[in-house]
C-alpha angles and dihedrals in degrees: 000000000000086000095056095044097048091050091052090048089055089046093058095043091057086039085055093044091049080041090062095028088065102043118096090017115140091248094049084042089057096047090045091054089044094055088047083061101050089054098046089058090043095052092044101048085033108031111013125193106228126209120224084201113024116210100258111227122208102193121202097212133163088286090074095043079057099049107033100073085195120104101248090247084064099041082114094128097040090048089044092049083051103052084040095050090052103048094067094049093066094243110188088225143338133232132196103196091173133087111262119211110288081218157028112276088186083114091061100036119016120241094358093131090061094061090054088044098045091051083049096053096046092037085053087047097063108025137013113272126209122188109205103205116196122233107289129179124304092021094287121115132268099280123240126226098272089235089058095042090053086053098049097041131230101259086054096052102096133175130262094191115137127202120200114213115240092278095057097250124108115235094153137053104189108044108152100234086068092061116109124230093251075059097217120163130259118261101252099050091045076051103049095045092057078068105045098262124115134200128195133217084260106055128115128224107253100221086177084080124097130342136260111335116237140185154202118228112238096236095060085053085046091054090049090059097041091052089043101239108144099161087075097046084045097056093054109055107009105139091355150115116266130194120185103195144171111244105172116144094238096061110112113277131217128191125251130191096245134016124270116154099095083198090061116045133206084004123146102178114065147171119290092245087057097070090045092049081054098050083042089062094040090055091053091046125053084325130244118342100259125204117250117238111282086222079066104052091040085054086055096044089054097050078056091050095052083076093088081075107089134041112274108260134137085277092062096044081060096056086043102059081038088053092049092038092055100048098045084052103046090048094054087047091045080048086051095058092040109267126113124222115184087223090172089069090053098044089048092050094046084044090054095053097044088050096041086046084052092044090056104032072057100051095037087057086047090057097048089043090051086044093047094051084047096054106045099018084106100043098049146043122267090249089056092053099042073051093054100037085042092049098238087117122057125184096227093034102124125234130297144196115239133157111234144172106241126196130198120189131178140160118248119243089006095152090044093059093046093065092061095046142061113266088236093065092047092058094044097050085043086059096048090047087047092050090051095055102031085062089040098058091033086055091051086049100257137128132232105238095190144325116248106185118280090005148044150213134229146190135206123194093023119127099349108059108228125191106235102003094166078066090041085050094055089041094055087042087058096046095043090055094052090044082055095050086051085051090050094052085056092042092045084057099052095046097254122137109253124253120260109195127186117210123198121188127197138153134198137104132319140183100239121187146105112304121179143079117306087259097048122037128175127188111232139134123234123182127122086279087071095047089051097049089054089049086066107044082062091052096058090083077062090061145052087229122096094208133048126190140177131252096255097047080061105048095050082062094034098249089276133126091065106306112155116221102232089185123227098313080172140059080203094053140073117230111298126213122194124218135202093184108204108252114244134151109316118251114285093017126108119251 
């Protein structure tokens, strides 16, 4: 028992170094993101976030390309309409998720700054304004005309830099190595904490919240504040979140893990400004997505990590999948109320120590079966071990009643040939005897019970059921005779006697189990059709026949193939048939 346990005890402390080994690893780190994915699609098609105030979203698409006649470096009066227009219609915040001019254009046109500045100072006057500037060079951001910057202010430029996690698909908005040099903050968080929400460098994008983004086209709001209706204006973004964004088709894409662009459907891959509307949304939400502590997920791990403990059975697969179930659904509950748990490094880890405690209940069973066979390959028949090793067979399993076909064989004036012999060559001749039988009986399907001396006994149908053992009986008999006359032809060359053998052939039922001391057990059968068979075996030196069999070993082949009815000699016995089978190529050899 101390051996076992102490082996078990080392086996769960590798399992927990390969455990820990394992956690944190870029495979487990991909599963775990790919996991984080499943169950962000699940909990927005199953179990949405909705948003009392949407972020509204003004896109300029390929329809204002069309309409503005205007190169996009020189767009200063529309811009300008358009901040105008917002601010009196009481927006909660601005964005700007699109590159400004990097410099004055008054050379071209004149006073065409003016128009641009004066839209941002009354828009700033009324509302909060962010500027989203694309990656430059240098990791700084793309610069701003200085006149515009000046106007916008140094605390409202933000970044609209995006990092894609090692996967290629953007969970976060704020990792810091996004962040510029200039370190400004990405749109979405300078958005959120104008009002009064805050976001942090961990947090993960909650793609659960809100539905398909939509948006309106900025020429159809231009046209609102050219033709003077502000209602409508006003409907849209009063005390709301506005981002104006390019969504042009050619902007560089990223992959999310759903969809969310409602113009673009069943795509995966979407516009920058998307992912920070999103974040955005999820700011203004339950707010970003946040880790949950690693002392936590070690803690879980380590609950996975306890099923090395049992023996692997059908009771243990069922913890297991409970295990596994549990975890999977308390960590997309845990994602639905904003905290993150990598489960895939759990499940992987609890996975690990059910398979390691299989792998060595397995190998453990393969040793005791190799020792087993070790041990008793040489005390028992091939068909009592298969049984052991099979566990049809147990050592402590009681008695039972079975019919079986019983053989007895043994060599004619065995004891008067030894006194004129060494012992050694007795032995020897006894072995080779033995081997010839032994191969005879195991090819008809049969299994050698014990050697007695110069004989044996076998069984046919134990403990091995066979469909018809008194055939496979006769079958072996056959085969054993012509074996021995094989034997004979090798003995009469090298100048010893020939073997005369007697066969006698019974069935009924016997009583089969172990008998034996406690330290020394042996599988047999014992009952009055052993005894008989014995009997005839005996009774063979009284007739010119080699084999004897009862009557109901001859009726179960319907006394053909030249078996002699001897009539009933004995009150004790049952009728008794003799048989001299005709000698042909012994069972499994070629003709």
């Amino acid at each position: 028992m101390f051996r076992l346990s102490r082996d078990i005890l080392i086996g769960f402390l590798l399992v927990c170094a390969a455990a820990w080994g394992l956690m944190g690893t870029r495979t487990l780190r991909f599963a775990d993101q790919a996991l984080y994915d499943v169950q962000v699609r699940w909990l927005r098609a199953n179990a949405p976030t909705p948003l009392a105030h949407d972020v509204v979203v003004i896109g300029i698409d390929e329809a204002a390309y069309e309409s503005i006649p205007e190169p996009t470096a020189l767009w200063h009066t529309h811009l300008g309409a358009l901040l105008a227009g917002l601010s009196s219609a009481q927006p909660a915040v601005v964005g700007l998720a699109l590159p400004l001019p990097v410099r004055s254009y008054d050379f071209l046109v004149k006073d065409i700054d003016s128009v641009l500045l004066a839209g941002i100072y009354r828009l700033r006057g009324a509302a909060p304004l962010v500027v989203g500037q694309p990656p430059g060079v240098d990791r700084k951001l793309r610069p701003i005309a200085p006149e515009l910057a000046a106007a916008i202010g140094k605390s409202a430029i933000a970044s609209l830099a995006i990092c894609e996690d090692t996967d290629g698909t953007v969970r976060r908005v704020n990792q810091r190595r996004c962040r510029s040099n200039e370190n400004q903050e990405p749109l979405a968080l300078a958005m959120a904490k104008h009002m009064g929400r805050q976001g942090s460098l961990t947090g993960m994008i909650d793609y659960s919240v809100g539905g398909a983004i939509e948006y309106t086209p900025v020429a159809t709001v231009l046209d609102w504040i050219r033709r003077g209706e502000d209602e409508k204006l006003l409907a849209l973004v009063q005390g709301r979140a506005v981002v104006v964004a390019n969504l042009l088709p050619t902007e560089t894409r990223h992959r999310l893990p759903v969809q969310l662009a409602a113009w673009e459907p069943g795509s995966r891959t979407e516009p920058g400004a998307v992912v920070h509307i999103q974040a955005l949304r999820s700011l203004l939400g339950r707010g970003l997505i946040e880790r949950m502590p690693a002392d936590f997920t070690l803690l879980l791990a380590g609950v996975g990590v306890l099923l090395w403990f049992g023996r692997s059975d059908w009771a243990k697969a069922l913890v297991l999948a409970g295990v596994i179930g549990g975890f999977v659904v308390g960590s997309t509950f845990a994602l639905w109320h904003g905290r993150y748990l990598p489960v895939a490094n759990i499940v992987i880890v609890t996975l690990l120590a059910f398979a390691a405690r299989h792998a060595w209940d397995f190998a453990l069973h393969f040793r005791e079966k190799q020792t087993l066979r070790s041990m008793f390959a040489g005390h028992v028949s091939p068909q009592v071990m298969r049984a052991l090793l099979g566990g049809e067979l147990q050592l402590e399993q009681n008695g039972q009643r079975r019919e079986v076909t019983l053989l007895f064989a043994g060599i004619r004036g065995f004891a008067a040939r030894g006194a004129q012999s060494t012992p050694e060559a007795m032995i020897a001749l006894l072995n080779r005897f033995h081997a010839a039988a032994a191969l005879a009986i195991q090819t008809s399907g049969g299994a050698v019970d014990k050697y007695v001396g110069d004989g044996l006994m076998a069984t046919f149908g134990l403990p091995q059921p066979l469909p018809a053992p008194q055939r496979n009986a006769l079958e072996a008999t056959q085969d054993l005779l012509l074996r021995v006359d094989r034997l004979n032809a090798e003995l009469a060359a090298e100048g010893i006697a020939p073997l005369q053998i007697g066969i006698g052939i019974h069935c009924g039922e016997v009583l089969a189990g172990y008998v034996g001391a406690s330290q020394r057990r042996e599988f047999s059968v014992i009952g009055d059709a052993v005894g008989i068979a014995g009997r005839l075996e005996a009774m063979t030196k009284q007739y010119p026949h080699p084999v004897i069999c009862s009557q109901e070993v001859a009726a179960a082949v319907d006394h053909a193939g030249g078996l002699v009815d001897l009539g009933h000699p004995q009150a004790d016995l049952p009728a008794l048939w003799g048989w001299t089978p005709p000698l042909t190529t012994p069972r499994g050899e070629a003709k």
